[in-house]
N, CA, C and O of each residue as an XYZ file, in Angstrom:
256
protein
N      -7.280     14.193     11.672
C      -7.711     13.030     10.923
C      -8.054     13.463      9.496
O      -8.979     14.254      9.313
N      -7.326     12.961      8.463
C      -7.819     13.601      7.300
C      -9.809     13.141      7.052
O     -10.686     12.438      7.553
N      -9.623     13.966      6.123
C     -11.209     13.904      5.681
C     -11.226     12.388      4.456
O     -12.013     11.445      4.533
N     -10.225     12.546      3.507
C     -10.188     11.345      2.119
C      -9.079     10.751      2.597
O      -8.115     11.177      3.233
N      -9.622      8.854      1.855
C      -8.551      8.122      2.052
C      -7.703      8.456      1.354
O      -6.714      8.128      2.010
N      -7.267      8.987      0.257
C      -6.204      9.084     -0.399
C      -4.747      8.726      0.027
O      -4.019      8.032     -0.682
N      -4.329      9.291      1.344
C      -3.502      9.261      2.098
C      -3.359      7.748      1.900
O      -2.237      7.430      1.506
N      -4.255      6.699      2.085
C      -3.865      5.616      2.105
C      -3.634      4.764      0.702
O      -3.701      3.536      0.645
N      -3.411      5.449     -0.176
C      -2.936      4.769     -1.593
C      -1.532      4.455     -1.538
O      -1.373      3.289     -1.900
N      -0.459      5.012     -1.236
C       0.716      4.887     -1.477
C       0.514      3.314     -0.161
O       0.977      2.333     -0.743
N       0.063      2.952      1.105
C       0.079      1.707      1.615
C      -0.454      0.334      0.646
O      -0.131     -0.852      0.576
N      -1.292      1.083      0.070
C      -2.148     -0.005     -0.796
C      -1.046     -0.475     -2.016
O      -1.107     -1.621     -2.461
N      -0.313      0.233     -2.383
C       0.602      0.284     -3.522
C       1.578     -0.840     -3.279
O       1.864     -1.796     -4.000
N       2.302     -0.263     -1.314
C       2.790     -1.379     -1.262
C       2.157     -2.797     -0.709
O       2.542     -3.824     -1.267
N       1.443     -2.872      0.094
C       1.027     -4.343      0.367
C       0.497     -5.001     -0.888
O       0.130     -6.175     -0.844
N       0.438     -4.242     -2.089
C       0.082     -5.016     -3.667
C       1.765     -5.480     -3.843
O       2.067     -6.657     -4.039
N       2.698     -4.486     -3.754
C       3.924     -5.074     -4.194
C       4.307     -6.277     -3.520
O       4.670     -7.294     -4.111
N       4.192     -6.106     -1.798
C       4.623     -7.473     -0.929
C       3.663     -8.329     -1.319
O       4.156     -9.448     -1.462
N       2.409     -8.302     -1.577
C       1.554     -9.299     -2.476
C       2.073    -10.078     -3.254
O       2.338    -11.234     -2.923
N       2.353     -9.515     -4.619
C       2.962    -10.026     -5.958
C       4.105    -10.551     -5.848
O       4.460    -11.496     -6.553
N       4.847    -10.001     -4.933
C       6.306    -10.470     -4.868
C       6.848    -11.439     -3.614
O       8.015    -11.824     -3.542
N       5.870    -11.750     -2.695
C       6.352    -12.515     -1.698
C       4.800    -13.715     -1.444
O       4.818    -14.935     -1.282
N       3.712    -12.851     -1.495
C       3.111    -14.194     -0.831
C       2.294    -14.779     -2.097
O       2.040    -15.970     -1.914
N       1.937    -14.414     -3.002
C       1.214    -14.862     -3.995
C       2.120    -16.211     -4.661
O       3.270    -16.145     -5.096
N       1.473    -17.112     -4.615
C       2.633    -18.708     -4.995
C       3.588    -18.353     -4.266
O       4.660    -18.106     -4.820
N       3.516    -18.275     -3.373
C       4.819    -18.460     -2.607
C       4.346    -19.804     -1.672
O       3.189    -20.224     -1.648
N       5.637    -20.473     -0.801
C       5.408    -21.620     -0.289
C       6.007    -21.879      0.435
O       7.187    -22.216      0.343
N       4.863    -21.727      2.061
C       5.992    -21.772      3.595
C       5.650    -22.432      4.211
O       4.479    -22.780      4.364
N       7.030    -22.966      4.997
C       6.510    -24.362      5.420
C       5.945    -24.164      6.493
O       5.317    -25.110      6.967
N       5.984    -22.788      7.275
C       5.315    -22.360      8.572
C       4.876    -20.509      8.581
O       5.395    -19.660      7.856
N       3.887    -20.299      9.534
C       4.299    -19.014      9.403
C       5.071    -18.456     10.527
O       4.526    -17.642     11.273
N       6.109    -18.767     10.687
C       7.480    -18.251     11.154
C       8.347    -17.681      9.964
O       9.058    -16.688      9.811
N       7.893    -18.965      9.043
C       9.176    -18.811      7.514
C       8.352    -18.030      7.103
O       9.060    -17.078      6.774
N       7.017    -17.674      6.820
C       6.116    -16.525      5.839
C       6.480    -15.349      6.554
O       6.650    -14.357      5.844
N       6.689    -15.167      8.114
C       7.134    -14.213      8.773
C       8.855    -13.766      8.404
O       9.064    -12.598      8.075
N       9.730    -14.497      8.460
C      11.208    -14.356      7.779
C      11.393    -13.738      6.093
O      12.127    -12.861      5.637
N      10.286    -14.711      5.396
C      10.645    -13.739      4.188
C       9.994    -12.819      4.090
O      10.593    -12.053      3.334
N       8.825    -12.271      4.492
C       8.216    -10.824      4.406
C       9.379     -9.809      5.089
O       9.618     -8.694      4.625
N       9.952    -10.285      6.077
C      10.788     -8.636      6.808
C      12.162     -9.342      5.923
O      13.189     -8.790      6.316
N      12.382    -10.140      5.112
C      13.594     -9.988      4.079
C      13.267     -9.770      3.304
O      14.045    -10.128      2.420
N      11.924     -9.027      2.717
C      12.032     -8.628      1.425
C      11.844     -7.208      2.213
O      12.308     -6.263      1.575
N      11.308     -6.893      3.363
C      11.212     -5.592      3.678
C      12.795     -4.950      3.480
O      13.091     -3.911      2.890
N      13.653     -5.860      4.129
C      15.045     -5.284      3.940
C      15.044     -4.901      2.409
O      14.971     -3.808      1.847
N      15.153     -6.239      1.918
C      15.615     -5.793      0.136
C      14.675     -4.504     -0.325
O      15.108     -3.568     -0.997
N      13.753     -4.585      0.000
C      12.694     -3.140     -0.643
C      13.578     -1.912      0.032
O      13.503     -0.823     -0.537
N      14.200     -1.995      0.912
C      14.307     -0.956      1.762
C      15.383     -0.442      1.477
O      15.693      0.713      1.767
N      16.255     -1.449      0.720
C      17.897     -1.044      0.494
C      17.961     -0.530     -1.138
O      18.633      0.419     -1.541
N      16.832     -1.662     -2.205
C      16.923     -1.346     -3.298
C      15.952     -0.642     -4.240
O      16.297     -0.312     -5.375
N      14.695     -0.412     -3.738
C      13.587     -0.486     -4.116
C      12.865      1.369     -3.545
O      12.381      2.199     -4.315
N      13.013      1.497     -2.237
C      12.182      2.145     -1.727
C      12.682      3.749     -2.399
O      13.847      4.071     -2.629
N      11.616      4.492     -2.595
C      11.710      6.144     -2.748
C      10.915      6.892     -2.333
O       9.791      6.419     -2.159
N      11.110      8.195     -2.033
C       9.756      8.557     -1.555
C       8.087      8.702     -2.380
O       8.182      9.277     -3.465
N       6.804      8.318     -2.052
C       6.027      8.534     -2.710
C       5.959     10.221     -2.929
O       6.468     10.976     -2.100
N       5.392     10.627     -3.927
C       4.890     11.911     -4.629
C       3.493     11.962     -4.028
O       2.669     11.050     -3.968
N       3.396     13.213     -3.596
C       1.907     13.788     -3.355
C       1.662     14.595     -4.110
O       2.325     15.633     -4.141
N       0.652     14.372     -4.940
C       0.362     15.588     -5.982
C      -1.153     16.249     -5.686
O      -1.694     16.826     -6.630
N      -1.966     16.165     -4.174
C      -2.628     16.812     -3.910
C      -2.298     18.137     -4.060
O      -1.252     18.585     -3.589
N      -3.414     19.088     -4.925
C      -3.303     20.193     -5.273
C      -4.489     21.428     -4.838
O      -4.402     22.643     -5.013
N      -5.260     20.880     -4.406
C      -6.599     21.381     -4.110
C      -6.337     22.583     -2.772
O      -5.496     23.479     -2.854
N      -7.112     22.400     -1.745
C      -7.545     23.688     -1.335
C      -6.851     23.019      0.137
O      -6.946     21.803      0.300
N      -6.224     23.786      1.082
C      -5.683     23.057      1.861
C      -6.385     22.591      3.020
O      -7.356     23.287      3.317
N      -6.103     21.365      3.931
C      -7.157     20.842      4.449
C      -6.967     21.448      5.836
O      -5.950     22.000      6.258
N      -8.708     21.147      6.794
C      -8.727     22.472      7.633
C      -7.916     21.041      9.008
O      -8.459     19.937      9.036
N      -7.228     21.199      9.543
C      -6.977     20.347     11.027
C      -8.216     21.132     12.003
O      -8.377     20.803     13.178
């Protein structure tokens, strides 16, 4: 179990992107359809968008 959230920035990064780009003013007539366009933008992120995040932890290595 790590010790710092850090690990969890690159998630936060994206549920800000599916934020901004799918549900913020967005407008469904159910959530079936809020469910359809979130895993179609997952596709589109996935085909055009996605790279790997960078870890630039540099510090002292952590103990498991």
């Amino acid at each position: 179990m790590p010790k710092h959230t850090s690990w969890l920035n690159p998630i936060k990064i994206w549920f800000s992107i599916l934020s901004r780009r799918v549900i913020r003013r967005g407008a469904f007539r159910s959530t079936a359809d809020l469910r359809d366009r979130i895993l179609k933008f997952i596709d589109y992120y996935n085909a055009t968008m996605a790279k790997p995040f960078k870890w630039t932890y540099a510090g002292r290595p952590l103990n498991v």
